[in-house]
LUMGU-436525 format. One record per residue (C-alpha): x, y, z; residue number from 1. Coordinates in Angstrom, 3 decimals. Example, Ala and Ser with C-alpha at 12.3 -4.5 7.8 and 13.67 -1.06 7.14 Angstrom:
2
         xx         yy         zz   num
     12.300     -4.500      7.800     1
     13.670     -1.060      7.140     2
***
This chain:
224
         xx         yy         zz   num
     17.741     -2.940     -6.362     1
     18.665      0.469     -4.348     2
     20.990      0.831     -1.566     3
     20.571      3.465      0.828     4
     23.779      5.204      2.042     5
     22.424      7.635      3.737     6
     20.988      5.192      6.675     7
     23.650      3.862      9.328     8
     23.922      0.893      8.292     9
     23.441      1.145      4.793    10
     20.039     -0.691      3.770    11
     19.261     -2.565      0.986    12
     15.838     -2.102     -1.024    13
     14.404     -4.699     -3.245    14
     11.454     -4.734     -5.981    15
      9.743     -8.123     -4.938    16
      7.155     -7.702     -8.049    17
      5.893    -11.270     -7.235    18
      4.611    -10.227     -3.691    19
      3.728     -7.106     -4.914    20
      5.980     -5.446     -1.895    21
      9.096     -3.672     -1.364    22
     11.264     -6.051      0.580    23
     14.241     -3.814      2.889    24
     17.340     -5.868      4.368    25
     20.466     -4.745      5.738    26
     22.952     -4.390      2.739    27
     26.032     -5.644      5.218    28
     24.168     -8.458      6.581    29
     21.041     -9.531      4.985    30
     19.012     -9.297      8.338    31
     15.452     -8.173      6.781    32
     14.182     -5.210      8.367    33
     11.137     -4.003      7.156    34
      8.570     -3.963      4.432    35
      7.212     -1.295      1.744    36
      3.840     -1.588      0.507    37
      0.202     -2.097      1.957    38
     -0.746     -5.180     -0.073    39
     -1.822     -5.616     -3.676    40
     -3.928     -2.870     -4.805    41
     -4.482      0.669     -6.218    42
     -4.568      2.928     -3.340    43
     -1.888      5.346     -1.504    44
      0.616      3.001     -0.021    45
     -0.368     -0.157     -1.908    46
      1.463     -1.586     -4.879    47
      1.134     -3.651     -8.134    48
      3.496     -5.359     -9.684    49
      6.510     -3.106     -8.547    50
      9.718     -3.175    -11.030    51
     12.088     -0.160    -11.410    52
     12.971      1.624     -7.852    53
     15.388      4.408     -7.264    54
     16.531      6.025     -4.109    55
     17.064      9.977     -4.155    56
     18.246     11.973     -1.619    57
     16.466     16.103     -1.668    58
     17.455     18.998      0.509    59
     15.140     21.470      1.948    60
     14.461     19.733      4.080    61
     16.883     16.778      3.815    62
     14.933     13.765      3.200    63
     15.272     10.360      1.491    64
     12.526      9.241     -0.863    65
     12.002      5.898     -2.674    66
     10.809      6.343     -6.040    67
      9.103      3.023     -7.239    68
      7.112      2.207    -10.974    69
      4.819      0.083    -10.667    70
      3.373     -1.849    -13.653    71
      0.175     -3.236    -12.743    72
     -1.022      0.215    -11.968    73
      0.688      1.917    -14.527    74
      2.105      4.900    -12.361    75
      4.884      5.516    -10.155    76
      4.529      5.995     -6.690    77
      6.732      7.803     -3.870    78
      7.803      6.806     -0.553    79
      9.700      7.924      2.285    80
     12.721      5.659      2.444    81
     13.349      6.275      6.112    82
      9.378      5.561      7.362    83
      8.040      3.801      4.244    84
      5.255      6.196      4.493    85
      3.461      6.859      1.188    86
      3.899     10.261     -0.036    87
      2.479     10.568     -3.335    88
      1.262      8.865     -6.704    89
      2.468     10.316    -10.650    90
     -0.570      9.517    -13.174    91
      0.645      9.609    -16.538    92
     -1.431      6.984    -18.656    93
      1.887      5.092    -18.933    94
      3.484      1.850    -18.473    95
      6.337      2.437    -16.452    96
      9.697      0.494    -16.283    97
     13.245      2.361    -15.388    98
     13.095      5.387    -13.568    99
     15.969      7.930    -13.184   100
     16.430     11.243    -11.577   101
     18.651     13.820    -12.255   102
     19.337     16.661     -9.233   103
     20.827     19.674    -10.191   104
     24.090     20.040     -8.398   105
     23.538     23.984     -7.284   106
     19.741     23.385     -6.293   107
     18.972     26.341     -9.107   108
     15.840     24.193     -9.958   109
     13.703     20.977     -9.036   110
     14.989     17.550     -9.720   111
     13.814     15.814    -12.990   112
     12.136     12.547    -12.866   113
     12.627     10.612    -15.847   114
     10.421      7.167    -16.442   115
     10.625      4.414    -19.342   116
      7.038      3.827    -21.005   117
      7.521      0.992    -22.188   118
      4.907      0.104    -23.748   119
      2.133      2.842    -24.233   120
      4.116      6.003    -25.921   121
      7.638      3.990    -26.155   122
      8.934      7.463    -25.022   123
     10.647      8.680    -21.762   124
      8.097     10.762    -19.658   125
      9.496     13.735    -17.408   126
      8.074     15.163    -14.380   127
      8.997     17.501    -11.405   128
      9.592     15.262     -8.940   129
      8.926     17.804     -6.322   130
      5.339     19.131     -7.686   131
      4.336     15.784    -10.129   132
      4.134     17.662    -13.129   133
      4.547     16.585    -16.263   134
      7.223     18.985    -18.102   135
      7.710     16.650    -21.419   136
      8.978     13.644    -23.277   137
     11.843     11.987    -24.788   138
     12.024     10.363    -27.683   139
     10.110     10.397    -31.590   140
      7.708      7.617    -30.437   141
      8.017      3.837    -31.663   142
     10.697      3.178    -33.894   143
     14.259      2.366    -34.648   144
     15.497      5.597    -36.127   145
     18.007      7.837    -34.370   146
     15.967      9.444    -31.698   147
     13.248      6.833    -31.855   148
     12.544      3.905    -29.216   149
     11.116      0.482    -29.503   150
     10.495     -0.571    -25.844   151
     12.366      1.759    -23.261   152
     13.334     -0.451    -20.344   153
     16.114      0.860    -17.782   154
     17.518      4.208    -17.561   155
     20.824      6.247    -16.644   156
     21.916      9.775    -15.921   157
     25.465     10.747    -15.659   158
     26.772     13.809    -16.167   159
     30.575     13.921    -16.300   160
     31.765     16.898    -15.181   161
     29.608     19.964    -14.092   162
     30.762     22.016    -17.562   163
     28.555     19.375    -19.761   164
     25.035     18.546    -19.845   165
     23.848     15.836    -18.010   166
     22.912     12.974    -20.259   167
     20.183     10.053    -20.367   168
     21.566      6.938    -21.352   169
     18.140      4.661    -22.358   170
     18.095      0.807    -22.993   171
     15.667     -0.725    -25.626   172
     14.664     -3.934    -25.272   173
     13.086     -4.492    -28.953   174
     15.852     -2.416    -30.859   175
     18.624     -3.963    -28.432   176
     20.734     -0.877    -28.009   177
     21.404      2.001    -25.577   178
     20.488      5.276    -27.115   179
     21.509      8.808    -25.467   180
     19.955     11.613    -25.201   181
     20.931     15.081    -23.327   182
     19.139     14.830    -20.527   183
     17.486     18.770    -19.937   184
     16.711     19.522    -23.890   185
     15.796     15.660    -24.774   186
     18.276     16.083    -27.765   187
     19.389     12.532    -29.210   188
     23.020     11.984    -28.998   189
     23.885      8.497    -30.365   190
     23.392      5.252    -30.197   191
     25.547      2.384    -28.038   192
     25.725     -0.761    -29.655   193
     25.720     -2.512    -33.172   194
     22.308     -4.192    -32.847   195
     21.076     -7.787    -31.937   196
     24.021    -10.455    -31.410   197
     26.541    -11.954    -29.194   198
     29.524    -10.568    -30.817   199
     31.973     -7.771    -29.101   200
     29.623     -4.551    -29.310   201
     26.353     -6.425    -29.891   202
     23.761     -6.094    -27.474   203
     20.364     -8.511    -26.772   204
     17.205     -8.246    -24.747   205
     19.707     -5.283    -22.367   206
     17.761     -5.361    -18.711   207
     19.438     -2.885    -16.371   208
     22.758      0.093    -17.041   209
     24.362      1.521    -14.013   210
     26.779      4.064    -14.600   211
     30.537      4.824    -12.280   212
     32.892      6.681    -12.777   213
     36.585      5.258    -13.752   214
     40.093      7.329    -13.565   215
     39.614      9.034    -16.492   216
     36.667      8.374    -18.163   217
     33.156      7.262    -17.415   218
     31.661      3.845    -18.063   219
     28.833      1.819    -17.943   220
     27.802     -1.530    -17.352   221
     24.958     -3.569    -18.924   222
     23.233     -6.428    -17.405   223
     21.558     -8.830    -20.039   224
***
C-alpha cells in the first residue's frame, strides 16, 4: 500500500498482484477511482504480478511518480501517480520485492532507488531513479553473516536527523531479522532481532517495516 498526500483528497494505491493491476481508491472514503496497469503482460504500461509499490514525490519539475516491482517480469516499472501514464521500465536481471527511495534533502544529487532481490543475487540493487542506472549493490550475497542476506523482502530508509547518514533498514525473510546498512556507502550496521521465534525480540517470516518518527527517538514497526 501507498497513500498519496500530495493529491486533494489523499488517494490510496494498492498492489492487486492477483489481477495483475494497480487498484487506486480514495484513502478517506474507499470510493475506487481509477486503475494502473494495461493488463497482464511485458510491455510499457502492463504489469505482472505487481508486489512492492512506493510513492515519491521529485522536484524539477514537481511531479509524483509511482514506483512499482513487479515479480513476474522481474523489473520495476515507473508511473505517473497523477495520470497513471507509464514512464519507464529498470532491467536488472532481478527478482524484485521492497523498493525504497531515498531523496536527498538539499537536491545536491539524484534520488537513490533501492530494490530487494530476493531471490536472484539476495542483495539490494541501487539505481538513479532519475536516469535508471545502476550505481551498485548492498549486501555480501546469500548468507547469514553480518552484512550478508538470505531473502531480502521489504525495505526502509530513515534518516534521523540531517547530521547522520541516512540508513537502510532491510527485512530477511529466510534469516528472520532486520539488518541495517548506511544507506549511501552500503556499510552494514547491525542486525535487529535475535533470530527465529515468538519470544520478545524474536522475529519470523517479517513481511513489511515502516518507519515514524516518535518524540525523541525513531521507531519502527514490523508486520509479520
Amino acid at each position: 500500500l501507498a497513500i498519496s498526500t500530495i493529491s486533494d483528497p489523499p488517494m490510496l494505491f494498492a498492489a492487486d498482484s492477483g489481477n495483475n493491476r494497480i487498484q487506486v481508491h480514495a484513502a478517506l472514503t474507499g470510493e475506487y477511482v481509477r486503475t494502473i496497469g494495461q493488463g497482464q503482460g511485458d510491455e510499457l504500461g502492463q504489469l505482472n504480478y505487481p508486489t512492492g509499490i512506493k510513492l515519491v514525490s521529485l522536484s524539477n519539475p514537481a511531479r509524483e511518480w509511482l514506483i512499482v516491482s513487479e515479480n513476474g517480469n522481474e523489473r520495476v516499472q515507473i508511473f505517473d501517480a497523477v495520470t497513471g501514464d507509464p514512464i519507464k521500465i529498470i532491467w536488472g536481471r532481478m527478482v524484485p520485492f521492497g523498493v525504497a527511495v531515498f531523496s536527498p534533502p538539499d537536491s545536491s544529487s539524484p534520488p537513490l532507488l533501492f530494490i530487494a532481490d530476493g531471490v536472484t543475487s539476495h542483495k539490494v540493487r541501487v539505481y538513479d531513479l532519475e536516469s535508471g542506472e545502476h550505481l551498485r549493490d548492498i549486501g555480501n550475497g546469500r548468507g547469514s553473516e553480518e552484512g550478508q542476506l538470505n531473502g531480502p523482502w521489504g525495505l526502509a530508509i530513515f534518516q534521523p536527523d540531517p547530521s547522520h547518514a541516512p540508513l537502510l533498514l532491510v527485512i530477511e525473510l529466510d534469516n528472520h531479522r532486520i539488518s541495517v546498512f548506511d544507506a549511501l556507502s552500503g556499510a552494514f550496521v547491525k542486525i535487529i532481532g535475535n533470530g527465529e521465534g515468538n519470544g520478545d525480540g524474536y522475529l519470523s517470516y517479517l513481511g513489511k517495516i515502516c518507519v515514524m518518527p516518535e518524540e525523541e527517538d525513531v521507531g519502527f514497526y514490523v508486520l509479520k
